[in-house]
N, C-alpha and C positions, 0 to 999 in steps of 0.2 A: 581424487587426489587433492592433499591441502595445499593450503596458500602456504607462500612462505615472504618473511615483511622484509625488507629493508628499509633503512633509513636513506630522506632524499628528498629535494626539494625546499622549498623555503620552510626557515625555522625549525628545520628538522620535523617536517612531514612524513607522518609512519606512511609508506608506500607498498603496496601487498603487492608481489609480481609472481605469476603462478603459471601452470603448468596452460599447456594449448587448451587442456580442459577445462581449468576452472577460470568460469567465466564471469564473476562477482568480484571486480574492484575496490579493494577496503583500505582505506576511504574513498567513497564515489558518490557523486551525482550522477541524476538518470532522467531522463523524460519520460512518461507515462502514457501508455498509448490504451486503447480498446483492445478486449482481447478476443480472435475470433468468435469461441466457443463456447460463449453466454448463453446460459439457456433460455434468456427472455428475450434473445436479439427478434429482429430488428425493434427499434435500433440496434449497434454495435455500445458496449460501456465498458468502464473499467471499474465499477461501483454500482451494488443493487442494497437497496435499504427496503423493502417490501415493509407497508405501515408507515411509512415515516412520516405520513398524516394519514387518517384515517377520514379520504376524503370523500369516499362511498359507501355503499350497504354491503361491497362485493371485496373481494382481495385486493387491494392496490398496490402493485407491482411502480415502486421508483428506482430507476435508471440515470446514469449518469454518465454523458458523452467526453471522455478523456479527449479525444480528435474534435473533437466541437472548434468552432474557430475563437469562440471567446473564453477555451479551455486552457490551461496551464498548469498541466498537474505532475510535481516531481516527486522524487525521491533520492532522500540522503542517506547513507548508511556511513557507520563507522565500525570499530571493532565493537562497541557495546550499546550502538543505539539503531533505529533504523525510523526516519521521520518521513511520513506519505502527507505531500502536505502542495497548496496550492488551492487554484480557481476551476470550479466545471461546471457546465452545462447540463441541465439535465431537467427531470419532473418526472409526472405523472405518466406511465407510460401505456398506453393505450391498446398496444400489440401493434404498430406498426410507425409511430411518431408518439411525440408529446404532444398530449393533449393541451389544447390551447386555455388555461386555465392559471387560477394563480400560482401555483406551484412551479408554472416551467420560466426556467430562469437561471441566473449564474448562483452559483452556492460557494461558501467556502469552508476549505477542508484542513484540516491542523492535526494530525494524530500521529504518535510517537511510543514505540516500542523502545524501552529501557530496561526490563525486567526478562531475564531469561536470552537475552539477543546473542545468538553463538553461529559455530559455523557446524554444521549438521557432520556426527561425528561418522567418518570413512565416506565423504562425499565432496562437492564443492559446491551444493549449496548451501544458505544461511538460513535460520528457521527462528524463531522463537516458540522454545521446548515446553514441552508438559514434563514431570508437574512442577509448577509453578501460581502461586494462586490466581484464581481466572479474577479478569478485573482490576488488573495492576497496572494495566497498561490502558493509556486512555485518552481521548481527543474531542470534536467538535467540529459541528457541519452547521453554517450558518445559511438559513436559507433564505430566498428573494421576499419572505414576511418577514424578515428581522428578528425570529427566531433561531436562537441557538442550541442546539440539540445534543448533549451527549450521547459518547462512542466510548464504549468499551470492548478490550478483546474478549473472543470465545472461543474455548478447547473443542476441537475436533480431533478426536484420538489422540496420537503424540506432543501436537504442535499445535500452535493457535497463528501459527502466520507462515508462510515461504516463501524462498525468493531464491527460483532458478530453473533450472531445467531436467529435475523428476533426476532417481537414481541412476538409471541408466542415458543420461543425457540425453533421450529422444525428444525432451520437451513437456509440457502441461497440457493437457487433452489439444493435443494436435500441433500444438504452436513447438517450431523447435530453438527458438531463443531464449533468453531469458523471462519468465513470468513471475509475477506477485499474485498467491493467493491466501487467503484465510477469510475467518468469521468473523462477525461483531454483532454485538447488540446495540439497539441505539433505545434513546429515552433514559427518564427518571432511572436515578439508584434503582435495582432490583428489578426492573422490566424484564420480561421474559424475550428468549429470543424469536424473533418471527421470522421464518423461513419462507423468502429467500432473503440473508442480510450480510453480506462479504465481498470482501476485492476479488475483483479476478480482471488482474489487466496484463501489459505486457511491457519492458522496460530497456529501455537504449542509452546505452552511456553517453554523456555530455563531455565531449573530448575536451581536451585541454590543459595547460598548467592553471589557468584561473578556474575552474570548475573543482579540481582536486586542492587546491588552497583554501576553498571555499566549503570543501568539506572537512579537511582536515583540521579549521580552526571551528567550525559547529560542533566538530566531536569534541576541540580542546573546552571550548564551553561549556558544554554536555557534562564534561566530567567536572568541570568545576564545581556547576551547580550540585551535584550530586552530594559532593564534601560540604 
């Protein structure tokens, strides 16, 4: 079932109030947690970048702790943008912790869906749709070397990103609240993708009138910059 907006709030804040089902607040903030059903857990992440240094002869599986304590990873959404963006914990992951090594450390993450960001048509979740050209959409993961690493989205089937809980509201492989999934590539222009490299976390609203003023003037920004 769709959202339906009213106007409300300071400065005339577009305010989406929707049905018991739909569960994506437009404009909303979110906190960002781990998602159970990570296929590299343990640890638990909300972010796998596999290669994102190529620090052995073997596959390097990097992991990224959303629940970490020196973690703080949100998410903004508006009617036309959706920003995954904050502080996480994570590295090299070994199959059971982070390997004590340069790579584990706090990282910072900035990436921003513009292109394509709608609300998935006969459902109440948000997606950004296929087709749309891959690579339109794009951000940066800065890590505990001081490098800065491009992030671009990647098409899996219809959509290159989601944000909710699957067609029939059951949830995203098992979780039954809200989740964020999709693809990325990371590195240089034209890098190939390395499997495994995508979000899969899970997300809670940050109640309040100052949370939702706070999204609703990023989005008034968002669309400025665009013009």
């Amino acid at each position: 079932m769709l959202h339906r907006c009213v106007l409300a709030g300071v400065a005339g804040v577009a305010m989406c109030a929707a049905s018991q089902a739909a569960l994506i607040a437009v404009p909303g903030l979110y906190q960002l947690h781990n998602h159970p059903d990570g296929s590299a857990r343990p640890p638990l992440y909300g972010l796998r970048l596999d290669e994102l240094y190529n620090a052995t002869s073997g596959h390097d599986i990097f992991t990224f702790d959303f629940d970490h304590a020196l973690s703080d990873m949100k998410l903004l959404i508006t009617a036309s943008t959706i920003r995954i963006y904050g502080t996480v914990y994570g590295g090299r992951d070994n199959g059971s912790t982070y390997a004590a090594d340069a790579y584990a450390g706090v990282y910072t993450v900035d990436f921003t869906y513009s292109v394509g960001v709608s609300q998935k048509p006969g459902d109440d979740d948000w997606w950004v749709a296929y087709p749309n050209p891959m690579m339109q959409n794009s951000g940066t993961i800065k890590t505990p070397l001081g490098n800065t690493i491009a992030l671009v989205d990647k098409q899996q089937g219809d959509y290159y990103f989601r944000l909710g809980n699957e067609d029939n509201d059951a949830g995203h492989r098992g979780y039954a609240g809200i989740s964020g999934w999709g693809w990325l590539n990371h590195g240089p222009p034209g890098s190939p993708h390395v499997d495994s490299s995508d979000w899969l976390f899970t997300a809670n609203l940050i109640p309040g009138p100052g949370a939702l003023v706070l999204a609703g003037l990023a989005g008034l920004i968002g669309a400025r910059r665009k013009r």
